[in-house]
KEKE-3310 file (N, C-alpha, C; in steps of 0.2 Angstrom, whole numbers, plus 5000, padded with zeros to 4 digits):
npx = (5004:5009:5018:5013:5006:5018:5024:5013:5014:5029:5023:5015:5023:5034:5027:5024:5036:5039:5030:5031:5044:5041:5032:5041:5048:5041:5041:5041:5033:5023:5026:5019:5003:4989:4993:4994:4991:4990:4999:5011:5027:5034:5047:5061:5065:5074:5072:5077:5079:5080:5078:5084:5094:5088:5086:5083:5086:5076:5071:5058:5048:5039:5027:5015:5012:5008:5014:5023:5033:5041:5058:5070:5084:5094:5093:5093:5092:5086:5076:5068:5067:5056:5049:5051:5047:5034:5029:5033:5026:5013:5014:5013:5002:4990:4995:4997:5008:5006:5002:4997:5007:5020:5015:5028:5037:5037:5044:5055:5045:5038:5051:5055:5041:5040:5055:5050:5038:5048:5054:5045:5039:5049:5046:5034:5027)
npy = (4994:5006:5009:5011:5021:5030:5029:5037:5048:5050:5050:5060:5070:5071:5074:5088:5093:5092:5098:5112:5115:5112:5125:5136:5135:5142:5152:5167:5178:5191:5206:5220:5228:5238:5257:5268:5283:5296:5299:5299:5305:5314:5309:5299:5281:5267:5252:5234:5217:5201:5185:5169:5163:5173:5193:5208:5224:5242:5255:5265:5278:5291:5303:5318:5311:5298:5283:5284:5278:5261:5260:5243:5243:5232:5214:5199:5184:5166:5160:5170:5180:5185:5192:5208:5215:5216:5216:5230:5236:5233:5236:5251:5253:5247:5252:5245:5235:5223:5211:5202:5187:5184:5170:5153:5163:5166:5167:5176:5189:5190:5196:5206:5214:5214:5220:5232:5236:5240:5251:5260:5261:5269:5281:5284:5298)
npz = (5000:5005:4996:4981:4985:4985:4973:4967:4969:4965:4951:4952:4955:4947:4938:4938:4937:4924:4918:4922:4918:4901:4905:4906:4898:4885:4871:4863:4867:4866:4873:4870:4866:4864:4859:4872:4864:4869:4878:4873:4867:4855:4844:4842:4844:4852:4851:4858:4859:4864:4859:4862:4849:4840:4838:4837:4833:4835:4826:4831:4826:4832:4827:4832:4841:4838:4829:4819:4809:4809:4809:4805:4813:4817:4813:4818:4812:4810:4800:4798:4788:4781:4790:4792:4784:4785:4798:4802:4796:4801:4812:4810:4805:4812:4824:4836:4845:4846:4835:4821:4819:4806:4796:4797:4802:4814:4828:4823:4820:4833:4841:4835:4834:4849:4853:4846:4854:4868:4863:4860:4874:4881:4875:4881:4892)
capx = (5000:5013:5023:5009:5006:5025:5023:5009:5017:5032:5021:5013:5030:5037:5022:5024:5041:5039:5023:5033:5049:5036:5029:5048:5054:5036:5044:5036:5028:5021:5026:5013:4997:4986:4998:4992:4994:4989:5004:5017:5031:5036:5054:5063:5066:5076:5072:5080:5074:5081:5073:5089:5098:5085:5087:5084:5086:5071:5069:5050:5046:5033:5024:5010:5008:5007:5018:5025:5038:5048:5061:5073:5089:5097:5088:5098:5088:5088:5072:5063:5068:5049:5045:5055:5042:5027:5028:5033:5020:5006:5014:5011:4996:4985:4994:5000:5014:5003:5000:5000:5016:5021:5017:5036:5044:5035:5050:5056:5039:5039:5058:5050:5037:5043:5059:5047:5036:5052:5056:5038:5038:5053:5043:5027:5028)
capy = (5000:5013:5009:5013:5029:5034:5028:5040:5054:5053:5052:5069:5076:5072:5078:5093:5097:5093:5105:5119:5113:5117:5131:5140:5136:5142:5157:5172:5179:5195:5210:5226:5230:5245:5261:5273:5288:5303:5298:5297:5310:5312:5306:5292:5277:5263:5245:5229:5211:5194:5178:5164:5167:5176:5195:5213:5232:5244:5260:5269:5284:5293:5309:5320:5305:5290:5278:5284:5271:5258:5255:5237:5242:5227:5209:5192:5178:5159:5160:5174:5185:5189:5197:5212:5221:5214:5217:5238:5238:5230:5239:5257:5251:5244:5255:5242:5229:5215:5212:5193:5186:5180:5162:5152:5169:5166:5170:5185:5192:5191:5200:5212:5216:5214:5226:5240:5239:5241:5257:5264:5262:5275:5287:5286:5303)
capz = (5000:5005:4989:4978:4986:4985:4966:4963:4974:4963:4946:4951:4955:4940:4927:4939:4937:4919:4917:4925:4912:4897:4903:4907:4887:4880:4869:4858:4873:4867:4878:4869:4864:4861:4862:4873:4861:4873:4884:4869:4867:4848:4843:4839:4851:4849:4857:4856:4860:4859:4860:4859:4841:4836:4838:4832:4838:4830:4829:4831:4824:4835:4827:4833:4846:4832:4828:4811:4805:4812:4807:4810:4811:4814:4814:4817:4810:4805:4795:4798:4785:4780:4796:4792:4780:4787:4806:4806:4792:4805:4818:4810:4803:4820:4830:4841:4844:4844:4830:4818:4818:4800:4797:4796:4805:4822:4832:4820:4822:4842:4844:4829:4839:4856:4852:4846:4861:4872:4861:4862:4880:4880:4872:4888:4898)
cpx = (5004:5019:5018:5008:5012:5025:5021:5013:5022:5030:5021:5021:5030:5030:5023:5028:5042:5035:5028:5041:5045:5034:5036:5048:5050:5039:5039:5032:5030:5020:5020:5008:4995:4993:4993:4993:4995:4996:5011:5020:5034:5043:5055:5067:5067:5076:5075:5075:5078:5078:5081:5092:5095:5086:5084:5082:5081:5072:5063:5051:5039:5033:5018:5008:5006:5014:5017:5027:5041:5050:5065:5081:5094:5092:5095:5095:5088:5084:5066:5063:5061:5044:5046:5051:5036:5025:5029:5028:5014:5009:5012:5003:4990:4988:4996:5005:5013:5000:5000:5005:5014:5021:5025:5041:5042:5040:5051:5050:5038:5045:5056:5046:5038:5050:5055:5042:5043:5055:5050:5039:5044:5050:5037:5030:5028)
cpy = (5006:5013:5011:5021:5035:5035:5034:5046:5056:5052:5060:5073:5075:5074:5085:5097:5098:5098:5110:5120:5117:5123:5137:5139:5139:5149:5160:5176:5188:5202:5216:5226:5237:5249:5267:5280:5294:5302:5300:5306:5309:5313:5301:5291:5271:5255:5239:5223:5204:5187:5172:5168:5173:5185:5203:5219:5238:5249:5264:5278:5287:5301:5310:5314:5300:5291:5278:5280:5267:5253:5249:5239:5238:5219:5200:5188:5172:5160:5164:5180:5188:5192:5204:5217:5220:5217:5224:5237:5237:5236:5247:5257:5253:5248:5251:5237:5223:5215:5204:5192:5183:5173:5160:5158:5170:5171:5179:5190:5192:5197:5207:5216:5218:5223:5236:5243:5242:5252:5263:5266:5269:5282:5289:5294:5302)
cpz = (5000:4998:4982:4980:4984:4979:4965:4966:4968:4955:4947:4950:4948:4936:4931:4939:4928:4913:4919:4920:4905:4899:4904:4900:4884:4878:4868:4863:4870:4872:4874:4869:4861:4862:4865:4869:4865:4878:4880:4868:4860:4848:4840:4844:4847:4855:4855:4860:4858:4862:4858:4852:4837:4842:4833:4836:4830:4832:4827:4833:4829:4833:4827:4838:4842:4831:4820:4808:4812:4808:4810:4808:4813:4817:4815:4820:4807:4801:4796:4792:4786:4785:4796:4790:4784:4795:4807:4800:4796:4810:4818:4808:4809:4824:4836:4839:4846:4840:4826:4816:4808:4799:4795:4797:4810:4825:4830:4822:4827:4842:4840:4835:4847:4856:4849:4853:4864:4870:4862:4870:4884:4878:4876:4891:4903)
residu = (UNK:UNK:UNK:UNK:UNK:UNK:UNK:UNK:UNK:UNK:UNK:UNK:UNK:UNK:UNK:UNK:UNK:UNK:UNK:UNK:UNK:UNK:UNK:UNK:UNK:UNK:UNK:UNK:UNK:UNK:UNK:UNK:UNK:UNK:UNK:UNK:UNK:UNK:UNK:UNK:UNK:UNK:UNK:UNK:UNK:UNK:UNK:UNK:UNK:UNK:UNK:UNK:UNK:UNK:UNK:UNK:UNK:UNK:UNK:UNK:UNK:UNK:UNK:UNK:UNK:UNK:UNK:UNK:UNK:UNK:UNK:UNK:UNK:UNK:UNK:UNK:UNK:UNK:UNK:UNK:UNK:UNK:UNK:UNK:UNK:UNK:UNK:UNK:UNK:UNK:UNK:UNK:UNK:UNK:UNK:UNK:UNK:UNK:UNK:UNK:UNK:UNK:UNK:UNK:UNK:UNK:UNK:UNK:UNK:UNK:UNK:UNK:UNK:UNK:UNK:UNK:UNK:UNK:UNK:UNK:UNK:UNK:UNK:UNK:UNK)
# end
């Protein structure tokens, strides 16, 4: 009886450490959203962001309180090229840094995204 019990004790543990394993590696984790405009300070603001190999430093244009351009001034990526045009084009677009990543440039589209919030967030009053 007590060896059954021990058994199941040490199933849970382990899917418990293994559950808390997945959910630490789970990447892409979207840092922005809407932009408050009314807050924003016009300039240019420069964020970076990396995710493992993947990489890239942007920089956001802010006039009149919007989110003009952003540009990527540098990106370092295994297979995301096609996030490059697609992701400041959504992000001037929508107005925010969440935005639909590029299918087959997941990641690039997170660090994309992720690095221009971080530069927004410079630009808050």
């Amino acid at each position: 009886m007590k060896k059954k019990i021990k058994t199941r004790r040490l199933a849970v543990l382990c899917y418990l450490i293994v559950s808390v394993l997945i959910a630490c590696s789970v990447k892409n984790i979207i840092l922005g959203g809407p932009v408050r405009h009314q807050e924003l300070r016009d300039g240019n603001y420069i964020g970076e962001y990396r995710d493992g190999p993947v990489s890239a430093v942007v920089e956001v244009v802010i006039e009149n309180q919007r989110i003009s351009e952003v540009k990527i001034l540098e990106h370092h990526e295994m297979r995301g090229k096609e996030a490059e045009n697609d992701i400041p084009q959504l992000i001037v677009e929508l107005q925010s840094t969440a935005v639909d990543a590029v299918s087959g440039a997941t990641t690039s589209s997170t660090v994309i995204m992720n690095a221009a919030h971080l530069a927004i967030e410079k630009a808050y009053r």
